[in-house]
ROSEKE-678200 format. One line per 2 residues: number of its first residue (from 1); their letters; for each residue x, y, z of C-alpha. Coordinates in nm, 4 decimals, decimal comma. Layout:
BEGIN
NUM	a	X/Y/Z  ...
//
This chain:
BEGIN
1	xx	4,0284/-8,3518/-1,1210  3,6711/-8,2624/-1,1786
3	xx	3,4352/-8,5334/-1,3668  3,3146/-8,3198/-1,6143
5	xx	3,4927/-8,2211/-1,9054  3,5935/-7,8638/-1,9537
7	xx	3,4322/-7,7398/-2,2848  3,5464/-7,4708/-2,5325
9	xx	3,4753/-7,2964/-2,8010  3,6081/-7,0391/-3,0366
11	xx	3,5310/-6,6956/-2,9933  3,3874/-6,7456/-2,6691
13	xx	3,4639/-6,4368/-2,4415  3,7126/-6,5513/-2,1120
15	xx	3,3932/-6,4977/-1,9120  3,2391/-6,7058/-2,1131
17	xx	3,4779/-6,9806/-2,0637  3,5423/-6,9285/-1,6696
19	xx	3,1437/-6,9115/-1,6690  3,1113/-7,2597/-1,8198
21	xx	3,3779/-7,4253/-1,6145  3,3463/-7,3122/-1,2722
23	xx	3,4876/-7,6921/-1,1754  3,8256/-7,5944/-1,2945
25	xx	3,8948/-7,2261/-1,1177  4,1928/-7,3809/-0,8805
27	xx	4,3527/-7,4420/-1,2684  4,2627/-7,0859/-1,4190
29	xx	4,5839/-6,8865/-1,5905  4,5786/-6,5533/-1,6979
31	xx	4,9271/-6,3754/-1,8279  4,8688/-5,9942/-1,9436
33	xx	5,0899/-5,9465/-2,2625  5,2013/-5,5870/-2,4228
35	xx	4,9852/-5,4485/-2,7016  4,6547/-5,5202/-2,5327
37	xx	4,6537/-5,9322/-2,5450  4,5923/-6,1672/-2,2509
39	xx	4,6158/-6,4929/-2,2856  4,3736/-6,6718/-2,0864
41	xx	4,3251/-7,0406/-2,0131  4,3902/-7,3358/-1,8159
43	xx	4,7088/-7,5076/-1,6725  4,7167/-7,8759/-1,5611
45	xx	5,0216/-8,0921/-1,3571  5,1062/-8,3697/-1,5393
47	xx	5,0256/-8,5772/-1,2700  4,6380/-8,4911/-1,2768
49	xx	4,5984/-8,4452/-1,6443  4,2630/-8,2358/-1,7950
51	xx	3,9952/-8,3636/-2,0310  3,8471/-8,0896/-2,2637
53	xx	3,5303/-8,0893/-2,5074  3,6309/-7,8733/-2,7775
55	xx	3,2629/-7,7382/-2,9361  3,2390/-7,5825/-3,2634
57	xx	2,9201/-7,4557/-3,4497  2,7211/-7,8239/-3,5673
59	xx	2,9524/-8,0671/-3,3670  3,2347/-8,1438/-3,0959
61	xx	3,5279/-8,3555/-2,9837  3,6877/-8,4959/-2,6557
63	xx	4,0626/-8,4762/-2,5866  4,2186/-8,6321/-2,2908
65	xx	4,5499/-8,5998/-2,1215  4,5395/-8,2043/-2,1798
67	xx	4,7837/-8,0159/-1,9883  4,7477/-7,6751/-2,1087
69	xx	4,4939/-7,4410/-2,2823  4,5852/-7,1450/-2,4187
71	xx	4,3317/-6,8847/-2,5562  4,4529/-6,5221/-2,6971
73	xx	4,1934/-6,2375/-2,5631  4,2331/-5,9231/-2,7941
75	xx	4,1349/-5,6931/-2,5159  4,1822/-5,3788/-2,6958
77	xx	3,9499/-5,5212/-2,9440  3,5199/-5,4469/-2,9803
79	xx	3,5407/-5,8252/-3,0664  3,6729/-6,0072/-2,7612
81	xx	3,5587/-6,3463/-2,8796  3,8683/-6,5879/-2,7913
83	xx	3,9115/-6,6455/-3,1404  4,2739/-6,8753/-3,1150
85	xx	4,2817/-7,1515/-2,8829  4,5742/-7,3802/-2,8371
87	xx	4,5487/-7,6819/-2,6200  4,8455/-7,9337/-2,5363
89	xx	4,8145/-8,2506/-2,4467  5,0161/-8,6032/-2,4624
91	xx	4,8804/-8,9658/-2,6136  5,0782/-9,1123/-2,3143
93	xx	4,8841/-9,1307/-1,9550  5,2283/-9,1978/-1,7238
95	xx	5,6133/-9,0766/-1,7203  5,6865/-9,4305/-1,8715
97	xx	5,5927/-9,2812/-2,1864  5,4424/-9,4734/-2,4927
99	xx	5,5002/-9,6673/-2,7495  5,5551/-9,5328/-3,1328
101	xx	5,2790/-9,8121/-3,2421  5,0291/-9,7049/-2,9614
103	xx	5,0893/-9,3435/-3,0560  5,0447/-9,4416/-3,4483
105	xx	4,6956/-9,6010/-3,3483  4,5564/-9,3323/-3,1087
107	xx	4,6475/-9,0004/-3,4150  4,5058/-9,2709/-3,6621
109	xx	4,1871/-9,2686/-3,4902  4,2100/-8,9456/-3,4133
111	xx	4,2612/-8,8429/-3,7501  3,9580/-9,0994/-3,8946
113	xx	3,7150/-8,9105/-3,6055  3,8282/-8,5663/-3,7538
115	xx	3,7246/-8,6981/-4,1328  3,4077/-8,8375/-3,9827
117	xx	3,3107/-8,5187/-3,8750  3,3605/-8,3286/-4,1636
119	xx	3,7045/-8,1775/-4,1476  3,9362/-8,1404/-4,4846
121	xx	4,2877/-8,0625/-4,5391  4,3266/-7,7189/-4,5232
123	xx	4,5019/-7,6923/-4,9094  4,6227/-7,2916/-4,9015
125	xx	4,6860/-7,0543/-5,2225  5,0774/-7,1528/-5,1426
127	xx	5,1056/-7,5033/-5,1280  5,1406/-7,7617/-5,3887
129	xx	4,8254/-7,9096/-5,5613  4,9184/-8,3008/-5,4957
131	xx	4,6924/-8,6245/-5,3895  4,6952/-8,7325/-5,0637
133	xx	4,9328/-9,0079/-5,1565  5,1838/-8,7520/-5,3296
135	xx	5,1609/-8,5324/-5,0291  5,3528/-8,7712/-4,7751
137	xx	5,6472/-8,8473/-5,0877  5,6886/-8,4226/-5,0619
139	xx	5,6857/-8,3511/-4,7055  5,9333/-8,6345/-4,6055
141	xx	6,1622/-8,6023/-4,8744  6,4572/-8,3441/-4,8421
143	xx	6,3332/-8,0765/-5,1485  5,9908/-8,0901/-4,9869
145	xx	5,8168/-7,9577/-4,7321  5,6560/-8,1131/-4,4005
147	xx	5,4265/-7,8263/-4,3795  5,1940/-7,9632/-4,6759
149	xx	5,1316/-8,3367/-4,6094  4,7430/-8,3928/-4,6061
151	xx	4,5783/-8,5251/-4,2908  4,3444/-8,7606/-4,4470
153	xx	4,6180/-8,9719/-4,6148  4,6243/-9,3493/-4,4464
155	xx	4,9961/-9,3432/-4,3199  5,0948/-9,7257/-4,2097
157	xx	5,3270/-9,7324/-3,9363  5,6231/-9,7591/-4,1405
159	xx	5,5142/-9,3822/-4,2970  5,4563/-9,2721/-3,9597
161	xx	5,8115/-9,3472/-3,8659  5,9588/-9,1508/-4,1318
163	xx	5,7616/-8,8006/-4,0363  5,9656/-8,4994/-3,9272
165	xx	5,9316/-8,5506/-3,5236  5,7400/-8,2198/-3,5646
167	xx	5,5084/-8,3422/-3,8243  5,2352/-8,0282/-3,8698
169	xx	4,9044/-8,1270/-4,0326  4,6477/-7,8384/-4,1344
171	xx	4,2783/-7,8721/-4,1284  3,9419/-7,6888/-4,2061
173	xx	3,6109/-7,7339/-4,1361  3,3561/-7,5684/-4,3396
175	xx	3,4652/-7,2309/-4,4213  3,4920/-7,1109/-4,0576
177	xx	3,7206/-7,3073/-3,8446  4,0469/-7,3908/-3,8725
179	xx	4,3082/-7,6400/-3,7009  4,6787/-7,6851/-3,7102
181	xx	4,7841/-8,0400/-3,5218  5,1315/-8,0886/-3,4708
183	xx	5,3512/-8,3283/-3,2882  5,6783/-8,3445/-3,0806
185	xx	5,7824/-8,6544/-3,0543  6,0833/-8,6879/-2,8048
187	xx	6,2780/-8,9263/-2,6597  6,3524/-8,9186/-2,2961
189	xx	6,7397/-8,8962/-2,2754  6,7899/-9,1172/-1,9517
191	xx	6,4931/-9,3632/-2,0214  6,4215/-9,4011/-2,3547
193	xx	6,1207/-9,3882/-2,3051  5,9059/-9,2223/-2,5646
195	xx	5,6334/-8,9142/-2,5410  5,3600/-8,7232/-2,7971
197	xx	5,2940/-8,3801/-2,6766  5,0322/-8,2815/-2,9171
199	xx	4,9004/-7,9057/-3,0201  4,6155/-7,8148/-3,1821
201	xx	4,6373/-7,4747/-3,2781  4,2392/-7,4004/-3,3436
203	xx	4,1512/-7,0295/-3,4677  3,8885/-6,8554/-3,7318
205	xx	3,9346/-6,6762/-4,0499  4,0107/-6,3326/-3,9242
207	xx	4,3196/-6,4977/-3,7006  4,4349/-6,6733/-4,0132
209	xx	4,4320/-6,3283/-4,1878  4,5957/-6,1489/-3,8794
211	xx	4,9001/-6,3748/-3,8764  4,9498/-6,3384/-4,2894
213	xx	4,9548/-5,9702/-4,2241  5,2769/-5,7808/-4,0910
215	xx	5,1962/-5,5704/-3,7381  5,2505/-5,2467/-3,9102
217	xx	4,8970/-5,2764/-4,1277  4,7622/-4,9143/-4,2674
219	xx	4,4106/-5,0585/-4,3265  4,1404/-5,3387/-4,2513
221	xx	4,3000/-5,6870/-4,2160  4,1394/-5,8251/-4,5215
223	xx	4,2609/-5,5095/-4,7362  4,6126/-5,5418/-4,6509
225	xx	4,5497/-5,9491/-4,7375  4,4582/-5,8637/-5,0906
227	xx	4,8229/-5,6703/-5,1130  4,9878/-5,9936/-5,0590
229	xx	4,7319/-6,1938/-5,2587  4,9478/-6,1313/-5,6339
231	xx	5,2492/-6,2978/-5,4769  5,0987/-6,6643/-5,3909
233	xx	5,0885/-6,8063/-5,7384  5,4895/-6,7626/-5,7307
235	xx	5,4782/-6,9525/-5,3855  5,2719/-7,2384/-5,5241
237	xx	5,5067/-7,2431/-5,8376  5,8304/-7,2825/-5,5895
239	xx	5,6436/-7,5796/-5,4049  5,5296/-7,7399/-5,7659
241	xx	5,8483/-7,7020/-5,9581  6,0337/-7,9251/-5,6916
243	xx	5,7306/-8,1552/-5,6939  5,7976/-8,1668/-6,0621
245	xx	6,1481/-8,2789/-6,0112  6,0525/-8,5306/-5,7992
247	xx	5,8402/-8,7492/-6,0110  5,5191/-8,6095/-5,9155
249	xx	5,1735/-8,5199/-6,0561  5,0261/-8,1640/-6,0011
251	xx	4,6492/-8,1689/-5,9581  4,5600/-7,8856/-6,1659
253	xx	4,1966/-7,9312/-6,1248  4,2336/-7,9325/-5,7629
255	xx	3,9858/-7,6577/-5,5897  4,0977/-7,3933/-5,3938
257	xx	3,8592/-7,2736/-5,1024  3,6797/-6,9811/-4,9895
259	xx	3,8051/-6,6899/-4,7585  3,4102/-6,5329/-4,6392
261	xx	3,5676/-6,2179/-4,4819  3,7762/-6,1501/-4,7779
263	xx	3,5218/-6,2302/-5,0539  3,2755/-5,9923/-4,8681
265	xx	3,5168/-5,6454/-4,7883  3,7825/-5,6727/-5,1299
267	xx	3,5841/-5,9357/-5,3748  3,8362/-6,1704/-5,4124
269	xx	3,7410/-6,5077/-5,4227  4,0033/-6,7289/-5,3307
271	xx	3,8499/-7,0174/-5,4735  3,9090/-6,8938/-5,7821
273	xx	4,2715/-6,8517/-5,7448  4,4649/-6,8826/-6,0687
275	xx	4,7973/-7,0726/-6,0201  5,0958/-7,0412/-6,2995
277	xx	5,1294/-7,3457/-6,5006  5,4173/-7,5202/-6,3769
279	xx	5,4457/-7,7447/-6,7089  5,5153/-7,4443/-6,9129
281	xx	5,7733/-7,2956/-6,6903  5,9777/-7,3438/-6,3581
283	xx	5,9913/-7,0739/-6,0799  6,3516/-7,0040/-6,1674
285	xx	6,2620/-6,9181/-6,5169  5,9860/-6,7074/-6,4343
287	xx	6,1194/-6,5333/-6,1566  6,3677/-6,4092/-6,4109
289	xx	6,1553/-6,3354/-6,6745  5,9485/-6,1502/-6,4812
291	xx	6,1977/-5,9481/-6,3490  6,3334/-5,8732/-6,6481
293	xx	5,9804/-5,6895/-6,7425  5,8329/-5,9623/-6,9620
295	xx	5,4029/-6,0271/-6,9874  5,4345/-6,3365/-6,7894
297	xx	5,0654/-6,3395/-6,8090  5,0624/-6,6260/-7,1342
299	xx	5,2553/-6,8725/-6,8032  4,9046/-6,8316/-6,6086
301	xx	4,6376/-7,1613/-6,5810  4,2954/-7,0795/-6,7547
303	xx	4,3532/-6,7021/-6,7798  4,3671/-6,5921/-7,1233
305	xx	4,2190/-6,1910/-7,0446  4,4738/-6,1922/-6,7313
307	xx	4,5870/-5,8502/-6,6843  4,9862/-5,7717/-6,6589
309	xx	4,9470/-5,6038/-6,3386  4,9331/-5,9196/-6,1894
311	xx	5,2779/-6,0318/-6,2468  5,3709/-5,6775/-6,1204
313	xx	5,2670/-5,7269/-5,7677  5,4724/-6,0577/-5,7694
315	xx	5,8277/-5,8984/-5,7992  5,7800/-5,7932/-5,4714
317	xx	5,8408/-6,1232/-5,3142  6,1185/-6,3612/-5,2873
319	xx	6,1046/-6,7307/-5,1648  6,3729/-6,8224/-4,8305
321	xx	6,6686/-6,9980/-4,9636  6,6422/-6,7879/-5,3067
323	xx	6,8217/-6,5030/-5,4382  6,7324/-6,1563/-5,3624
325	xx	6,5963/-6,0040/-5,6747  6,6728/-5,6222/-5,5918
327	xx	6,8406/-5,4401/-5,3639  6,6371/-5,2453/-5,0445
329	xx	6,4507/-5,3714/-4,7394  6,2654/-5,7042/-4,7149
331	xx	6,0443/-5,8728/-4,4041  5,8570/-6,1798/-4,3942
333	xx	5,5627/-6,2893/-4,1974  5,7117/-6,5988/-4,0544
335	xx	6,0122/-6,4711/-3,7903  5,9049/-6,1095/-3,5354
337	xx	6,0943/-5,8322/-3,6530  6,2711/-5,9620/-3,9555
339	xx	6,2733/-5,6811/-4,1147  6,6285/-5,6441/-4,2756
341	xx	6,8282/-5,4941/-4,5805  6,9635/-5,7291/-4,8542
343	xx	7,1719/-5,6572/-5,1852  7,1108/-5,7896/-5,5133
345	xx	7,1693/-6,1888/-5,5178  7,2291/-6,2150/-5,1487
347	xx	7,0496/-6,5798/-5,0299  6,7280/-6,4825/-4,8985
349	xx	6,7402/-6,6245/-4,5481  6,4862/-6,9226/-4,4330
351	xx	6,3953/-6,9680/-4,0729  6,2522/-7,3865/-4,0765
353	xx	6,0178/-7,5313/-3,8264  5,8327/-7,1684/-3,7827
355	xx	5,4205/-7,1329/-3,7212  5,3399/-6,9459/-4,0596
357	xx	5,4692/-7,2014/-4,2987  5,6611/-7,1235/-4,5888
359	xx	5,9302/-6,8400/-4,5727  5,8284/-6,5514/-4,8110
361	xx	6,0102/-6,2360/-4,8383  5,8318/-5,9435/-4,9474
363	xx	5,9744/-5,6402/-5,0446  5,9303/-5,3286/-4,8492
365	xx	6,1136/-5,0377/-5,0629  6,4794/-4,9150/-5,0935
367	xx	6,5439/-4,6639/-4,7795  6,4973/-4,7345/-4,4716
//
């Protein structure tokens, strides 16, 4: 294995990043995809792990033990910047594994150089406004979700224990970068011996967009994202009514962040993001209220000149695991080709441990 580090960066072209790495070329992977993708990267034995530089616009990190980078090339697109990068890689250095407390202390430190450097929890328009504290009582606790449990919360070991053995963490840094982490944590069945194959899933704005947005788009990605805007507050209220029941305290001064791309081409500032007030009613409540035609615009935070409309756009969507409000065809973002008829009251179908996040169902129209 070479010395020197491999280094990436997002949206660097796959010249770019055979270019910088000429060291590496007996490890070069390229698989040509349908629909004019390539993924291009790196592939390392686990015998004669990698070590990678990841670079990013005013700093950079190091991660060891890599065995595989992965990096999307849209080669059908004008911009052929790699602009998702995935690399795996384990904690443990040997097939005897590692142990759980090792593990704890190498993401901890991890974790503390990510906050160092600037990144934040990457809090979305969907998930539950919480402290960092609250955040680790929701995502290991059945009526929760793992998918929301902040990064920069101080788990002790104990904590660390109790996390789903595919614990996902989101990040951001600035407004330009973001960063899914997640762990497997397995168990070899012969051995016992333990192993942490980490991902970091690493990608920019207009990838975050692309996977909200169903394959079948009409117009620019960041148009068809403000279609799907009016049904978030719902998705929030689902997340904070459990909270809710669970003893905990919604942060209802808690700041949203900015989308650039979609501020710029539709105006919408996502910081601004009014959420429904989920002291004045549960999701149940107002998902039948609203379907019953009522102004549901009095249940909105800090919006007293809210327009109806904006209920409107929210009948079209239906949380997994929640009755189907009307009859006709329904897909959601987080399962390929999903696209499916339901009646009336039939359980809206949830697909767990999937790379979007939380299962919403939006409605498509009533023939097919």
């Amino acid at each position: 294995m070479p010395d020197k580090p491999l280094e990436i960066a997002l949206n660097m072209t796959a010249k770019d990043l055979y270019d910088a790495n000429p060291e590496y070329k007996a490890f070069q992977e390229a698989d040509a995809q349908p629909m004019g993708v390539t993924f291009q990267g790196y592939d390392f034995p686990t015998n004669n792990m990698g070590k990678v530089i990841f670079h990013y616009s005013d700093g950079s990190f190091n991660i060891d033990q890599v065995v595989t980078i992965l990096a999307m090339d849209k080669v059908t697109s004008e911009q052929r910047g790699l602009n998702k990068i995935t690399v795996d890689f384990f904690f443990d250095k040997t097939d005897n594994g590692i142990s759980d407390a090792d593990a704890y202390q190498k993401m901890m430190f991890f974790f503390k150089e990510l906050q160092d450097k600037g990144w934040t929890y990457a809090h979305s328009n969907s998930a539950p406004r919480l402290t960092a504290k609250d955040s680790f009582t929701f995502a290991t606790t059945d009526e929760g979700s793992e998918l929301y449990l902040d990064y920069s919360y101080p788990l002790t070991f104990k904590e660390w224990m109790q996390l789903n053995d595919l614990q996902l963490w989101r990040l951001i840094y600035g407004t330009e970068i973001y960063m899914n982490i997640r762990i497997n944590r397995q168990s070899d069945p012969e051995t016992g011996n333990r192993h942490y194959l980490i991902s970091l899933d690493i990608f920019d704005e207009l990838e975050l967009i692309r996977q909200i947005i169903p394959n079948n788009y009409d117009e620019s990605l960041t148009k068809e994202y403000s279609k799907l805007y009016g049904g978030l507050p719902e998705a929030r209220l689902f997340f904070e009514t459990k909270a809710i029941k669970m003893g905990l305290k919604i942060q209802q001064n808690q700041p949203d962040y900015t989308l650039p791309l979609v501020l710029k081409e539709t105006g919408i500032d996502t910081s601004k993001f009014v959420s429904i007030d989920p002291y004045k009613i549960t999701y149940k409540e107002f998902m039948k209220r609203s379907e019953s035609g009522e102004d549901m615009t009095p249940y909105y935070e800090n919006q007293p000149t809210a327009k109806p409309e904006i209920t409107s756009q929210a009948r079209g969507h239906c949380l997994a695991e929640q009755p189907c409000p009307k009859s006709g065809y329904w897909f959601t973002l987080a399962k390929a080709d999903s696209r499916a008829y339901f009646k009336q009251d039939d359980t809206m179908p949830d697909y767990p441990n999937n790379n979007w996040g939380e299962v919403i169902w939006q409605f498509e129209g009533k023939k097919g």
